[in-house]
Structure formats: C-alpha cells, structure tokens
C-alpha positions in Angstrom: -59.2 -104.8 -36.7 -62.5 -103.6 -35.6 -64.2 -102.2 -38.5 -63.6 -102.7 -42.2 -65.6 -100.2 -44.0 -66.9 -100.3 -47.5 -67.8 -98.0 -50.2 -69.0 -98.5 -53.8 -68.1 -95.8 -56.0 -69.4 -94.6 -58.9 -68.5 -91.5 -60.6 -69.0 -89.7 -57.5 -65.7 -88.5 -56.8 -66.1 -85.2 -54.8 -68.6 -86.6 -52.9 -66.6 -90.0 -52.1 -64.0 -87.6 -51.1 -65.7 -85.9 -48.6 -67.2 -89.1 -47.4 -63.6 -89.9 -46.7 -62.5 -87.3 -45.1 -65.3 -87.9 -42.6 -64.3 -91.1 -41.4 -60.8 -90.8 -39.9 -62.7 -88.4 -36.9 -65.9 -91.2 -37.2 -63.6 -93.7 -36.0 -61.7 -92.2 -33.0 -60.6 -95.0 -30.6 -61.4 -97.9 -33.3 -58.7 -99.9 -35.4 -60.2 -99.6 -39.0 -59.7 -100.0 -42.6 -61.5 -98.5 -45.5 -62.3 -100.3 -48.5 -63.4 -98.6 -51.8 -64.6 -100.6 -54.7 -65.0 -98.3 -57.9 -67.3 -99.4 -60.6 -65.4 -98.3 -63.9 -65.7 -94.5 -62.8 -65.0 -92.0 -65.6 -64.4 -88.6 -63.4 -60.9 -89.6 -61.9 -62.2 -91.2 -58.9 -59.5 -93.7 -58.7 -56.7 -91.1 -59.7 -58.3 -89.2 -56.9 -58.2 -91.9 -54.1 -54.3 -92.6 -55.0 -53.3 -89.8 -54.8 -55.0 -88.2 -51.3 -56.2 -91.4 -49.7 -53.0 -93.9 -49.8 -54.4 -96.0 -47.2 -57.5 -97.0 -48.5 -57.8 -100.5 -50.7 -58.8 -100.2 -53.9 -60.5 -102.3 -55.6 -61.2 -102.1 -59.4 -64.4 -104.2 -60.6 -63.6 -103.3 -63.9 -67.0 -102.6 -64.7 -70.3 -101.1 -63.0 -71.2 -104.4 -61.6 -73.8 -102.5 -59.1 -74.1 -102.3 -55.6 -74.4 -105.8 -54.4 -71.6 -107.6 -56.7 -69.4 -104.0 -55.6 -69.9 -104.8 -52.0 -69.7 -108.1 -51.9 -66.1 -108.0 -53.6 -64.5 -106.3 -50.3 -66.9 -108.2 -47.8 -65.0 -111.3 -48.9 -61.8 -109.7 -48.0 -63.0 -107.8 -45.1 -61.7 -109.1 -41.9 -62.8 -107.2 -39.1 -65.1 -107.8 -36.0 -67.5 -105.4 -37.7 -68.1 -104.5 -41.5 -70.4 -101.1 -42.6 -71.7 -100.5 -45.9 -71.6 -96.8 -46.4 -72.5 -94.8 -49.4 -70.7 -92.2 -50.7 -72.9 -89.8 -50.5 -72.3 -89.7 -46.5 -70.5 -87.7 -44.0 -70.0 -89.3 -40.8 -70.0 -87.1 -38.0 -66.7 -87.3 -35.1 -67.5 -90.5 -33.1 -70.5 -91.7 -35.0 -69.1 -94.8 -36.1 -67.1 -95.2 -32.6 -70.6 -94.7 -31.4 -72.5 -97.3 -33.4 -69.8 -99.4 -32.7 -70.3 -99.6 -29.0 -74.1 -99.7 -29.4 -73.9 -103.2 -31.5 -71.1 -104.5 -29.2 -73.3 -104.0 -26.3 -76.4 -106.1 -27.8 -76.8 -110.2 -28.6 -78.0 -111.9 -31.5 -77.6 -108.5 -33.8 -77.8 -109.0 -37.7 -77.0 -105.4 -38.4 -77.1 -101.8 -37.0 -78.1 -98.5 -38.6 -77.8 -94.9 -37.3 -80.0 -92.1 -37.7 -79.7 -90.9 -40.8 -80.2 -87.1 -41.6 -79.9 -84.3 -44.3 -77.0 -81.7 -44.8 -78.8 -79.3 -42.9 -79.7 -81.9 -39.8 -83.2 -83.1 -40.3 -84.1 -86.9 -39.9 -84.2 -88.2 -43.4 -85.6 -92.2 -44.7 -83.4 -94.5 -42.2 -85.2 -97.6 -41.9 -88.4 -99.4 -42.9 -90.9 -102.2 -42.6 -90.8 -105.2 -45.1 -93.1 -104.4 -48.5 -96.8 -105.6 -47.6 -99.1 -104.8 -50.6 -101.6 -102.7 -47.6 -99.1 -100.3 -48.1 -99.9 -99.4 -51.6 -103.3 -99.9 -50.9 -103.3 -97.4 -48.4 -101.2 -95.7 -50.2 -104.3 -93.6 -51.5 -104.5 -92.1 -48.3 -101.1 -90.9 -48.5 -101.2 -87.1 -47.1 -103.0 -89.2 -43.8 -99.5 -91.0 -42.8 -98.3 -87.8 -41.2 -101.4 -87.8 -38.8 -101.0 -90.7 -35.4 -103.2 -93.2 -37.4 -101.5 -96.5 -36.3 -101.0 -98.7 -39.2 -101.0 -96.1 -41.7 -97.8 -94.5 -40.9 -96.1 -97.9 -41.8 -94.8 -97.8 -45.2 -91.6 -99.6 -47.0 -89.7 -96.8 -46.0 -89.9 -94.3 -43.1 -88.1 -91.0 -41.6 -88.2 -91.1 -37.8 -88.8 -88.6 -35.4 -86.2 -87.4 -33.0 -87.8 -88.3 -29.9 -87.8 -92.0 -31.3 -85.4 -94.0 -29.5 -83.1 -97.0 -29.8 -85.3 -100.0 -31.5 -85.3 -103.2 -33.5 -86.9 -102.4 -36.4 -87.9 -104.5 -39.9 -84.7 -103.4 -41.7 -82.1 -100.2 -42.0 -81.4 -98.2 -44.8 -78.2 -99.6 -47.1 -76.8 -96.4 -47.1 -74.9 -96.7 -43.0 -75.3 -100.8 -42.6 -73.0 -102.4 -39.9 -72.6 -105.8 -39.7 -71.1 -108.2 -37.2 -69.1 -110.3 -38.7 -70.4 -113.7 -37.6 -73.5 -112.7 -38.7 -72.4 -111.8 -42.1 -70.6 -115.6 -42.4 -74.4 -116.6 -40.8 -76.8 -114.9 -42.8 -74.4 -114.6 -46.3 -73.3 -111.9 -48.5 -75.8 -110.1 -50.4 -77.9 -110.9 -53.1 -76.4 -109.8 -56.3 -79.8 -110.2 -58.4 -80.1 -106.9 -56.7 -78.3 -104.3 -59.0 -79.4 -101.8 -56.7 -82.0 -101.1 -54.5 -84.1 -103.9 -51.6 -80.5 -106.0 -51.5 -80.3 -104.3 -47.8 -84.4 -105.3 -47.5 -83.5 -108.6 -48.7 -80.5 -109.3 -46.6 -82.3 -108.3 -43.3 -85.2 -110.3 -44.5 -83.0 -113.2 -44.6 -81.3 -112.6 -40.8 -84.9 -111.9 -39.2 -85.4 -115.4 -40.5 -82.5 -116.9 -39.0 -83.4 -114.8 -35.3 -81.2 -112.2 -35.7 -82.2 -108.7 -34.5 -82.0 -105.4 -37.3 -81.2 -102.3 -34.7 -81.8 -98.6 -35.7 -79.3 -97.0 -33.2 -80.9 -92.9 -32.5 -77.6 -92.9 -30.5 -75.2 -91.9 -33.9 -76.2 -89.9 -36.6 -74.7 -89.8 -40.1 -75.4 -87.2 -42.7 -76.4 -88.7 -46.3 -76.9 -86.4 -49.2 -79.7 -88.4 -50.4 -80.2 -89.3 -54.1 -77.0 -87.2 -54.7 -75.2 -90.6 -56.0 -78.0 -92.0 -58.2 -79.3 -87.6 -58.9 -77.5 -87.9 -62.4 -79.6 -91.6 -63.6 -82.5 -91.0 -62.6 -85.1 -92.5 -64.9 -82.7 -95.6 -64.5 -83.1 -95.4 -60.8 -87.0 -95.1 -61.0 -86.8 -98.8 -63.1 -84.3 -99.9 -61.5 -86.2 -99.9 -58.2 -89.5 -101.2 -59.9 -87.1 -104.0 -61.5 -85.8 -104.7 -57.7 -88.7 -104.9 -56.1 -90.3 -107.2 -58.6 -87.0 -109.0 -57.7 -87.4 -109.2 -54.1 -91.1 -109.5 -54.1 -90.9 -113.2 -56.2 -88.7 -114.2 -53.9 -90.2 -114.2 -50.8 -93.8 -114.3 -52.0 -96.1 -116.7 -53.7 -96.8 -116.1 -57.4 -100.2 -114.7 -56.9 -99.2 -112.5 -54.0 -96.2 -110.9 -55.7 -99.3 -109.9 -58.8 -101.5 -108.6 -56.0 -98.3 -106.7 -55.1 -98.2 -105.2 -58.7 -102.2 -104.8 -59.0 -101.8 -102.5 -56.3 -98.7 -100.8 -57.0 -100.5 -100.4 -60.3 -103.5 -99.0 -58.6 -101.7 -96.6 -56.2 -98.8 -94.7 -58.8 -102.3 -94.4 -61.6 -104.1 -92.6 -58.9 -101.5 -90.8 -57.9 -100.2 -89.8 -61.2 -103.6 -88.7 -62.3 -103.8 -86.4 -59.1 -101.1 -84.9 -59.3 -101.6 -83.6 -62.8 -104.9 -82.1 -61.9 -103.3 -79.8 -59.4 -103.7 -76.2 -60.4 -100.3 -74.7 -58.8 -96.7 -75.6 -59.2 -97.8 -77.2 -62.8 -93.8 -77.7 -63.4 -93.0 -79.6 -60.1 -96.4 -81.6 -60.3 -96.2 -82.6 -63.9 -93.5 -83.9 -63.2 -94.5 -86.1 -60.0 -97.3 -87.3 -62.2 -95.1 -88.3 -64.8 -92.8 -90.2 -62.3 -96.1 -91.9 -60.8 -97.1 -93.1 -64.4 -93.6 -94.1 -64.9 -93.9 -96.4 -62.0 -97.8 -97.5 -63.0 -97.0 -98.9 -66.1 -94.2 -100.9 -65.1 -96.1 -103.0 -63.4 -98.3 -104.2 -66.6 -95.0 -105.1 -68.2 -94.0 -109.4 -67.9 -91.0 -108.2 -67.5 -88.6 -105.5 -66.6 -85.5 -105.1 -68.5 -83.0 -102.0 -67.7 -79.7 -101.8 -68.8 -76.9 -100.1 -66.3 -75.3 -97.0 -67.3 
C-alpha cells in the first residue's frame, strides 16, 4: 500500500462526502486506503459512509475524542509507505495526492509534506507557518504592515503564500493536507493528544525538526480546503479551544517565564486590537464583532487556567 489516508469526522457529513469523492481521481496510479474515524456524529455521517463509500474503514470512537486521539486511532492501524491527515473540509484535486506523493518520495530525511492549500474559488489560503515566537504578537500591532516586503514582519504563526513561492522547507504545514512517511511517523511518534484541536500539527513538526527531519510545503499539488467550514458551527469553542492549545503547546516547549511573556503579549496585541476595531466608524456589525473576538482572546490570557468543554 502506498498511502493510507485519514479523516476525522465530525458531524460534517456532506462535506466528508465530497471530500471523498475527491480522492479516488487524487490518487491515480497509487494503491490506497481511506480511513474515516467519526467522533459520535449526529447527522448520519456513518449511515452515510456505509452506504456510498463501502470501501472505506470505519472507525467509531464512540465519542468526540478530538482531532489528535481521532487520528491517532487509524495511524496505529495505518500501514502504508505514506499516511495524510486530511480534513474533511477538503477536495483534492485529480493527481494532487499522486503528485505529493512523488514530491516526498523524491526527497531524504522528510518529516512531513503539505501542498498548497487554496479556497473554493482558487486563491492561496493559510498553508504553512513559522513556530509561535512572542515578536509575533508584539508586532502584531503593526499588523496591516505584514502585507508590505518588510522582512521579519511578514513572519507570523500562520501564513498564506504567494503563487510565485516555490517548493521549500518550511517551520511546519497546516494539519489540514499532512503526509507523513511512515518511518518517520514510528521516529517522531503519533501526535500529542493533549491537543484536542489546534497546534497538535505545530507540535508534531516541532518535535521532527528536533530529531533533523525536514517539514516540505510542496507548491507542486494543490488541495482545495473550505476553511473553517468543519469548526463554522462551534465557533466560540474554537476561539478557546485555540487559546487553550496554544497555552498547551507554549508550556511545553518554553520556560515558565517565556510561555507568560507569550500571554503578556498576546494580552497586549488582541486588547489593542479589540479596542481598534470598535472605534471604526464603517461596517459597525462586522467590526464589533472582530473586536469582540479580539477581547475574547485578550482575556483568556489573564485566566490561570483555561477550561473548555467539547461539544
């Protein structure tokens, strides 16, 4: 088998299913199995998959055990040469994943590959990123200045890249189109399920950088991902469910007085922004509600603690 693919589901059925449909096309020329871990859906998602997709393994989890725990219950059956992550909220274009394939096959010491990820209508959308460094919420406040050729600030956690970019190793890949060889899976380890959602793809190229392994974003394949479609109907839990993440990933790695600094200026960055945004004078409905998203994100960061419950 080359490539054992896996999807986490959760109550996204009609997008799963077009995600699906995608991939026999995606994987001309490969021998490939699809894997689809649903979390407890309640939209028929697994009456769905029996009855149109026969071929794919299901696995129940039994509960929404989140994206990490989901995964990592078909990566320990998963047998191929290769194993991708994909979301649901993908479509994967004819020959993409042939494509990406052939790009990792062709390089050494790879931890994982990601493709150029874009929006339904074909504009480059977030696809990979640099590892959290508290300058980027510092410069942060100089946010509309990223788009302009200023050198460090146009780093930032995450990043859309341009179409004259080419093949590179970057920091890490976006979870949503993750291929991993996999020997380097056995090397680097399955991922971190202290990640319910969110930085477990950060974290897990984090830890193969350590080890010497290269993270690839391919410009060579493109899949399409619907962004935010999955998480679109939770999102206040999303918002604290990333703050609770990074908190999570930024203990980790850091020392106890660098992951505060990291919250002093997340603290500093979402206040400003928040206050900005709800002195703007036009579109009051769409700013108000930016600002309130920025405060949301400001005062997590006073809290000891983050606690969110999963839906």
């Amino acid at each position: 088998m080359d490539l054992s693919i896996v999807i986490v589901n959760w109550n996204t059925k009609d997008l799963l299913r077009d995600c699906l449909a995608s991939l026999p096309q995606a994987c001309l020329d490969l021998a490939w199995e699809v894997f689809v871990v649903d979390n407890q859906s309640a939209d028929d998602s697994v009456a769905m998959i029996t009855a149109e997709f026969p071929h794919v393994r299901l696995i129940e989890s039994g509960a929404n055990c989140g994206f990490s725990k989901g995964n990592n219950l078909a990566l320990r059956q998963a047998d191929a040469t290769y194993v991708l992550l994909l979301n649901p909220d993908t479509v994967c274009p004819p020959h993409s994943l042939t494509r990406l394939v052939k790009f990792a096959s062709g390089k050494q010491q790879v931890g994982a590959v990601g493709p150029r990820l874009t929006t339904a209508s074909g504009d480059p959308t977030i696809t990979y990123g640099f590892f959290p460094r508290t300058s980027f919420h510092w410069l942060g406040f100089a946010d509309p200045l990223r788009w302009l050729p200023l050198g460090a600030l146009k780093n930032r956690v995450v990043y859309i890249p341009q179409r004259t970019e080419t093949s590179q190793v970057v920091e890490y890949i976006a979870g949503a189109c993750f291929l991993i060889p996999k020997e380097s899976l056995t090397q680097v380890g399955l991922l971190d399920e202290a990640f319910f959602m969110y930085f477990e793809e950060t974290d897990w190229c984090f830890r193969a950088k350590n080890l010497g392994l290269d993270i690839w974003y391919c410009a060579e394949a493109e899949v399409v991902h619907l962004e935010g479609q999955a998480a679109g109907t939770v999102s206040q839990f999303s918002i604290v469910q990333l703050q609770k993440s990074y908190r999570i990933y930024a203990d980790k790695h850091f020392s106890r007085s660098k992951a505060r600094e990291f919250r002093i200026a997340q603290f500093c960055e979402y206040s400003l922004k928040a206050l900005l945004r709800s002195l703007v004078p036009f579109r009051r409905e769409k700013n108000m509600a930016l600002a309130r998203n920025y405060w949301t994100r400001a005062t997590l960061q006073l809290k000891a603690k983050i606690e969110i419950t999963p839906p």
